[in-house]
C-alpha positions in Angstrom: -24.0 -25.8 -22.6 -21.9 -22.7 -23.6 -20.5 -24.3 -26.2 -23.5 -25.2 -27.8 -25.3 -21.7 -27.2 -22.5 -20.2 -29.2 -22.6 -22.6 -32.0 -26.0 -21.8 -32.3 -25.4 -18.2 -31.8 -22.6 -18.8 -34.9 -25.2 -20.4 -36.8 -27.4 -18.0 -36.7 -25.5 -14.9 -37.4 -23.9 -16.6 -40.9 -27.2 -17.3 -41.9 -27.9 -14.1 -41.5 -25.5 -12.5 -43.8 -24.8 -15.6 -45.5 -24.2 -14.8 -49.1 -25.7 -17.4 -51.8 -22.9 -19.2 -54.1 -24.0 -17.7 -57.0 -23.5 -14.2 -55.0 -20.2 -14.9 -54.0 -18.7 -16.7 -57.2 -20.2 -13.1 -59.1 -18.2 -11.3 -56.2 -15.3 -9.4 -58.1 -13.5 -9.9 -54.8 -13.3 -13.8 -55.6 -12.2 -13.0 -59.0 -9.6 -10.4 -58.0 -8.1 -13.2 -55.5 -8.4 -16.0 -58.6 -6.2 -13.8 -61.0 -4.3 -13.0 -58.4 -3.6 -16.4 -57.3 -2.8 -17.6 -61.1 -0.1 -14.9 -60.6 1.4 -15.9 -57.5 1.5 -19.9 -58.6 2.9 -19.3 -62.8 6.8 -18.4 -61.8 7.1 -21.2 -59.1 8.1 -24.1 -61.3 10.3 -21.5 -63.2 12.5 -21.6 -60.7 15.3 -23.7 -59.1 13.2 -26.6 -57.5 10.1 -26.1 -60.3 9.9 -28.6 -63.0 10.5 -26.4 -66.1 13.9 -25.3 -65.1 14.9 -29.0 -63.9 14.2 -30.1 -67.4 16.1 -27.1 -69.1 18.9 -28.2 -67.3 18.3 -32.0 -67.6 18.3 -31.4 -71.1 21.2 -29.8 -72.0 22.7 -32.2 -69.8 23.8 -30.2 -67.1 25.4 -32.9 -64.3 22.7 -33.6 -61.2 25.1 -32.2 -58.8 24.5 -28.4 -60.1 20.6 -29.3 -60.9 21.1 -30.6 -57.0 22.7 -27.2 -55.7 19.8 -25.4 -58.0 17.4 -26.7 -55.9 18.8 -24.1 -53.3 16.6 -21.2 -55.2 13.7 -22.2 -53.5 14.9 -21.1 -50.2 12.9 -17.7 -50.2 9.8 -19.7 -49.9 10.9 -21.0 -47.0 12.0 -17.8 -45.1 9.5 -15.3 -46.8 8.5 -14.3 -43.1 11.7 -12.6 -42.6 11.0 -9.9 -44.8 7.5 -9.1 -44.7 7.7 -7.4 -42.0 9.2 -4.6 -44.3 6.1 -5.1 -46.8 3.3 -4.5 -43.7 5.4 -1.3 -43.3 6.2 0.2 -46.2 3.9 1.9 -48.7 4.8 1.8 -52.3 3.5 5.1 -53.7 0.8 3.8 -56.1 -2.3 1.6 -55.7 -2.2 1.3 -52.0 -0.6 -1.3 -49.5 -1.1 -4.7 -51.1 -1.9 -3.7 -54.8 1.1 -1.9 -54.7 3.3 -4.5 -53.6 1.8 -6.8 -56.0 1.9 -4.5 -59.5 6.0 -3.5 -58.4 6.3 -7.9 -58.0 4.7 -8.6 -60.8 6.7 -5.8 -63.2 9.9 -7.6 -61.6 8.7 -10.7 -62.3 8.5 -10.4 -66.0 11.7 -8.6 -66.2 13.5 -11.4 -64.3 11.9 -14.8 -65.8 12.8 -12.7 -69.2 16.4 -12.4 -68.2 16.2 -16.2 -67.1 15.3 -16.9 -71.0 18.2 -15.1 -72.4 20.8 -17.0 -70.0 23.0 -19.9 -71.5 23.0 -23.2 -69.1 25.8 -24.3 -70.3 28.0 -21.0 -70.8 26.2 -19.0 -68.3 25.1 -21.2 -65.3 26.5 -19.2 -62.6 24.1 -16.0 -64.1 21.5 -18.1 -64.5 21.5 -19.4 -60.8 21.3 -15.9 -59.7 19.1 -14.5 -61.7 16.3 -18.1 -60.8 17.2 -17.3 -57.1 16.4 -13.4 -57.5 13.2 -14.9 -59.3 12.1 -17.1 -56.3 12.6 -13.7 -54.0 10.2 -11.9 -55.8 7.4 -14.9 -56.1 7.7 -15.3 -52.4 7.1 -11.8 -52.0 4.3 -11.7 -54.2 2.9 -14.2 -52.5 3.5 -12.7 -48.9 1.2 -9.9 -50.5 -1.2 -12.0 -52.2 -2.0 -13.8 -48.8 -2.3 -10.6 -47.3 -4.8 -9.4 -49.8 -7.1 -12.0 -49.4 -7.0 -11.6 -45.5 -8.0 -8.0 -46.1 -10.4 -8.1 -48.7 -12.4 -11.5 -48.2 -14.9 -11.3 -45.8 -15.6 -14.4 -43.3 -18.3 -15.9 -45.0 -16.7 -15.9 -48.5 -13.3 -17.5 -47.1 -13.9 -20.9 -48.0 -14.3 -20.2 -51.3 -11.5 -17.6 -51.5 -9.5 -20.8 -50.5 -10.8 -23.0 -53.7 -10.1 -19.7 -56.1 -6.5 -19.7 -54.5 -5.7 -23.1 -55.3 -7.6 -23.0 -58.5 -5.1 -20.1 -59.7 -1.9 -21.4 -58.1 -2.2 -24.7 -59.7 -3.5 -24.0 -62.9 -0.4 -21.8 -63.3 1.4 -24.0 -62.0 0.8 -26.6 -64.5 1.0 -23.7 -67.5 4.7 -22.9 -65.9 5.6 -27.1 -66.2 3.6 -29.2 -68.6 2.7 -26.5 -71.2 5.8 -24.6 -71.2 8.2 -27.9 -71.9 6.3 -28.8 -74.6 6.5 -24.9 -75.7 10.2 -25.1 -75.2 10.4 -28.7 -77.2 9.1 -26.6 -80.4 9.9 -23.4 -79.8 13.1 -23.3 -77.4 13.8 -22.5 -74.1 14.1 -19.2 -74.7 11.0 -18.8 -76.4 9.3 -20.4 -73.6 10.6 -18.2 -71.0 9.9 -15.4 -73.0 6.2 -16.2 -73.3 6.0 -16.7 -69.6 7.3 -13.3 -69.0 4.8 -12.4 -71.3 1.7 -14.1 -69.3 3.6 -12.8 -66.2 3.1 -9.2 -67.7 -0.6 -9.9 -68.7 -1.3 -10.5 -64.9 -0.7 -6.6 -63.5 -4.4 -6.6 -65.2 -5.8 -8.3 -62.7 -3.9 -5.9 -59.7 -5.2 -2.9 -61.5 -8.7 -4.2 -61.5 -8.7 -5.5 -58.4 -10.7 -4.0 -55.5 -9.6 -2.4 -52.5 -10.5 -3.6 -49.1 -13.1 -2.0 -47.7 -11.5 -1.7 -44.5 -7.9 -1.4 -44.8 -6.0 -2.2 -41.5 -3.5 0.5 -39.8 0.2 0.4 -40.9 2.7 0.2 -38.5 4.3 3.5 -37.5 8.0 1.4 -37.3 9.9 -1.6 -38.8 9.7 -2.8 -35.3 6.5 -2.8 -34.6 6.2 -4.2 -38.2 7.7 -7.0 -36.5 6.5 -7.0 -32.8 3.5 -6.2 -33.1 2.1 -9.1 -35.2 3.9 -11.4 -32.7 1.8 -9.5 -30.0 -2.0 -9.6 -31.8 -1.8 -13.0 -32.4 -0.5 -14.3 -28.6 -2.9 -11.7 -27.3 -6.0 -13.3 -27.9 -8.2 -15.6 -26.4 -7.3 -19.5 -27.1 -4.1 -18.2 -29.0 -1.5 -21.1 -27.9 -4.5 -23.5 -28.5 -5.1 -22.1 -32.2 -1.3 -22.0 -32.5 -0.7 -25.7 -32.2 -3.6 -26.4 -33.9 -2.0 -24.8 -36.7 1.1 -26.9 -36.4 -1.0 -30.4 -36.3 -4.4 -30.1 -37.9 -2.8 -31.4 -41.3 0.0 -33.8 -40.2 -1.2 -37.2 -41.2 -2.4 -35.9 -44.5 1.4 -34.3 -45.5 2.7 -37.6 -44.1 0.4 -40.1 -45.4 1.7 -38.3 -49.1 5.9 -37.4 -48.2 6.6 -40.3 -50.1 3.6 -41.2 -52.6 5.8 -41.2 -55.7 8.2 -43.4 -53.9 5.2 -45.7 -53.0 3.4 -46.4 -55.9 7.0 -47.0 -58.0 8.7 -49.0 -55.3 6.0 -50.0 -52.9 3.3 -51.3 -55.1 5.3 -51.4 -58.4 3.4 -49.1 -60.8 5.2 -47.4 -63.8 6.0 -43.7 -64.9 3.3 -43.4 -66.8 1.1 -44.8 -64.2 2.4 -42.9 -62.0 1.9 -39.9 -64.0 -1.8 -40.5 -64.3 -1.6 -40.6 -60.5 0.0 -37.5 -60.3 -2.4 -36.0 -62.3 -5.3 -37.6 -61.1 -4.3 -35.9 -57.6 -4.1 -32.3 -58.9 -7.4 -32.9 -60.2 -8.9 -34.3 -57.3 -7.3 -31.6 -55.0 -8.8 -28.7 -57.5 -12.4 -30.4 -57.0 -12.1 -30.8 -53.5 -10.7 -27.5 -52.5 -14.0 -26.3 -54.8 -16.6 -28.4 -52.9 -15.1 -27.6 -49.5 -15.3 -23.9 -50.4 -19.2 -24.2 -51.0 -19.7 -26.9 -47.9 -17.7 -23.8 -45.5 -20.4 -21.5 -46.6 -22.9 -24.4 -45.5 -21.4 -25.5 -42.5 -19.2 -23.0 -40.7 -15.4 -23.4 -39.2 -15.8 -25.9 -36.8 -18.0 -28.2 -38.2 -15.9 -28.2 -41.6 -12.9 -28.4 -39.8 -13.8 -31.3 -38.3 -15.6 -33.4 -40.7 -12.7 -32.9 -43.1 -10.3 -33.7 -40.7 -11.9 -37.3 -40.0 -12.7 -37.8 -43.5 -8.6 -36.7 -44.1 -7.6 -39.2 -41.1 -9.6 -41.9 -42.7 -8.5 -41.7 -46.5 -5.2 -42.8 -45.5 -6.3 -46.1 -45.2 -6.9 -46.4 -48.6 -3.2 -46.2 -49.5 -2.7 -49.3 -46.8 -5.4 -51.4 -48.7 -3.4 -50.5 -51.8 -0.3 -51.6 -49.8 -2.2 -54.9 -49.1 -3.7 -55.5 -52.0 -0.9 -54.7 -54.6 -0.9 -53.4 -57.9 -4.3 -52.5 -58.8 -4.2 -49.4 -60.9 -8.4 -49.0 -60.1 -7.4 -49.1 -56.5 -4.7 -46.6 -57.3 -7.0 -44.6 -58.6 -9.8 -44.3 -56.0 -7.3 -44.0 -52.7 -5.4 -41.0 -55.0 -9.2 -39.4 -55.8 -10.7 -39.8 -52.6 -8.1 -39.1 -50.3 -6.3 -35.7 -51.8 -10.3 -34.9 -52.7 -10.7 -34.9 -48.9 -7.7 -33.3 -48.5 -8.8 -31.0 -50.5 -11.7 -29.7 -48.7 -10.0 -29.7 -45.3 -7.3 -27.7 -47.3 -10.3 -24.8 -47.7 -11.7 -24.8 -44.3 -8.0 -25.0 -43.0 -6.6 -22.0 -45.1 -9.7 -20.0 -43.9 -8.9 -20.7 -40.5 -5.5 -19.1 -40.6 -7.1 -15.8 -42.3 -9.4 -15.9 -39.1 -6.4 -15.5 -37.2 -4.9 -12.5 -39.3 -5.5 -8.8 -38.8 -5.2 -6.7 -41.6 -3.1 -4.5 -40.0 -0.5 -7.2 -39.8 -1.7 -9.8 -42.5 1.3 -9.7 -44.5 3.7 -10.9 -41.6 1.5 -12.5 -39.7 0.0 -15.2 -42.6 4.2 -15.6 -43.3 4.4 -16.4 -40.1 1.4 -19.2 -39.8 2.3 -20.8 -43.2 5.4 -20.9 -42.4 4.5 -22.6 -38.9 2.2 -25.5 -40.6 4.9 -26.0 -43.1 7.1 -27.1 -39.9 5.5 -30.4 -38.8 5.5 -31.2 -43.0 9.0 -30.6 -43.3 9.8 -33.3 -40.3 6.9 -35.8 -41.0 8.9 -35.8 -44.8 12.0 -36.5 -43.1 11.5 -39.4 -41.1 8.8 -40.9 -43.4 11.7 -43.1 -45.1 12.7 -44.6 -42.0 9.0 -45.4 -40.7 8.9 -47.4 -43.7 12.1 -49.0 -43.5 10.8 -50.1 -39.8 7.5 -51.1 -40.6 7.1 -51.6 -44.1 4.3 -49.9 -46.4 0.8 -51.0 -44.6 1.6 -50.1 -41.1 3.0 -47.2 -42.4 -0.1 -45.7 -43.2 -1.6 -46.9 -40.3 0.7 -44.7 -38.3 -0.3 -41.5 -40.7 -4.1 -42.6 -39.6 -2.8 -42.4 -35.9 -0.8 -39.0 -36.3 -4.0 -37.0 -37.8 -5.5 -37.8 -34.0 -3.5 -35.3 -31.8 -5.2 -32.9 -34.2 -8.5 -33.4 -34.1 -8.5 -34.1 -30.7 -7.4 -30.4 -29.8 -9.9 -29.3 -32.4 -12.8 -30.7 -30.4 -11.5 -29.4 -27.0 -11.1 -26.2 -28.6 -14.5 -26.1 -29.9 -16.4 -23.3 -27.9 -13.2 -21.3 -28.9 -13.8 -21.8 -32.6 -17.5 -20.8 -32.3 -16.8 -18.1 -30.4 -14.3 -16.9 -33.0 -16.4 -17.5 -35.7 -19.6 -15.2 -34.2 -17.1 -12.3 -33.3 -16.4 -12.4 -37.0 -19.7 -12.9 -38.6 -20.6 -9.9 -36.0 -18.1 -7.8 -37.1 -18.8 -8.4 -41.0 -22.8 -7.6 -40.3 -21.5 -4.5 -37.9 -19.3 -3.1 -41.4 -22.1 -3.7 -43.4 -24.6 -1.7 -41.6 
């Protein structure tokens, strides 16, 4: 009974201030968190494990044990939450906070993938692997502020769809910084390529000049420790915070482990070739892009829990496709539809899941303490990946998936127990955003 009284209390209150989706794809704060996003994703495949610099190397025939050890430069991505602490802290002395932060990235950023471009592989790899791994430092940074941005400046209702613009600007910069720039750098030059990158990278501080404050930016902490204790503190503090916690760690598990080893699956498993494989790959950054877009406008619709947990039955259930695949053998249409469907799926739980972490920010803290959740769900990816290869070793390819199916259950289970705690949180926050804007 409570639980449905404050569902239907949640319902009510996000119609209420609900915007339309024409209202929030003109809101300047989606496009600010778009451009912003196509910042944060262009210099991540520039950069040890990214594809452009694994072909520079590749093709000046570096040996694969230094492209190996170059891998290494994406460590800051890894252990980004260690430093923002400082970057909840400190104020830069222009533009605020987060814009700050962002412009001084972004200047550093074009400097740096400039210097990449001017450094030999082949007289000059040691300079090079510094300067790639000075690189990844700053894009992890930027993107410690970027998340924090978008915690401060969306409000709930719009969060969904502040989720599609994200992945909608990482990825398309993403694929600018691989596809495009190799074939740049097969008529142009390597150098030439880089350079125009740092170009692009330059055109971006554009987009943090234009981009809007928050309306209500959160306190700074007075000390580098409570920069760092006090983030840990708001977030155990609250009410259902351990259950929100582990939900964090499992809510996506079978969907990272269902995909750890789809390359390795469709070449080996069901015997398709590169170029098969390449439509795959492409049909599935697609798919994700259209996904992440519908289940922005279906958030607005439905709410948190109810997104949350339709995508995560729809994301539990897709897997199966890749185990009629495993069945059926080498179908390319059947290739095609599991690869659509499922990271489609995935796609729309990825929206409602991203906006469910920046429900648990506050913007006092939002730099260290989205580090600190995405860092968290990357956890349970990062061990799912490395035991993936032996499930299948065990149990072969079909039953495989059938185990991801199984894994997504822990997940959704807590998400239903926890499901007066999610509406709850969700009408404190649509309350809160109709309190600001009377």
């Amino acid at each position: 009974m409570i639980a449905r009284h404050a569902g239907r209390e949640c319902d009510e209150l996000r119609a209420a201030q609900k915007p339309t989706l024409l209202q929030a794809l003109g809101d300047k704060r989606i496009m600010a968190v778009l451009l912003l996003s196509f910042a944060s994703g262009l210099p991540f495949n520039l950069t040890g494990s990214g594809t452009a610099l694994q072909a520079w190397l590749a093709s000046v025939h570096v040996d694969i044990k230094t492209i190996g050890i170059f891998s290494l430069a994406g460590v800051p991505y890894v252990l980004k939450f260690v430093w923002a602490p400082l970057l909840d802290r400190y104020l830069p002395p222009l533009l605020g906070r987060r814009r700050g932060w962002i412009l001084i990235c972004q200047l550093c950023l074009a400097a740096g993938i400039a210097a990449m471009g001017l450094c030999s592989p082949k007289e000059e790899i040691s300079t090079l692997g510094a300067v790639a791994l000075l690189v990844a430092f700053l894009s992890a940074s930027q993107d410690i502020v970027c998340d924090a941005y978008r915690v401060d400046v969306i409000p709930p209702a719009e969060r969904g769809l502040a989720a599609a613009s994200t992945t909608f600007g990482y990825r398309t910069a993403a694929m600018l910084a691989s596809t495009v720039l190799i074939l740049i750098a097969h008529v142009a030059g390597w150098e030439r390529a880089y350079f125009l990158m740092a170009d692009v990278m330059l055109l971006t501080v554009l987009a943090t000049l234009r981009a809007p404050e928050p309306q209500v930016p959160g306190r700074r902490p007075h000390t580098l420790v409570d920069a760092v204790w006090d983030p840990l503190k708001d977030l155990l503090s609250r009410h259902g915070a351990w259950g929100f916690l582990l939900l964090a760690l499992t809510y996506k598990v079978g969907d990272a482990f269902a995909l750890s080893l789809y390359s390795a699956f469709m070449l080996n498993g069901v015997g398709f070739s590169l170029p098969e494989l390449s439509l795959g790959k492409i049909d599935m950054t697609l798919s994700t892009m259209a996904g992440v877009a519908l289940g922005g406008w279906v958030y607005l619709r439905w709410g948190m829990f109810r997104s949350l947990l339709v995508f995560g039955v729809g994301q539990a259930c897709t897997n199966l496709l890749y185990m009629w695949l495993a069945l059926a053998g080498k179908q390319l249409w059947l290739m095609v539809l599991a690869t659509t469907v499922d990271t489609a799926v995935g796609g729309m739980g990825q929206a409602a899941f991203v906006a469910f972490l920046v429900s648990q920010c506050s913007a006092s803290f939002s730099a260290t303490q989205y580090a600190l959740l995405s860092a968290l769900t990357a956890v349970p990816r990062t061990l799912v990946n490395a035991i993936a290869g032996y499930v299948v070793a065990s149990v072969g390819w079909a039953h495989f998936f059938v185990i991801t199916f199984l894994t997504a259950m822990p997940g959704l289970a807590l998400l239903l127990a926890l499901r007066r705690r999610v509406n709850e949180l969700e009408a404190r926050e649509v309350s809160a955003a109709r309190a600001a804007q009377v």
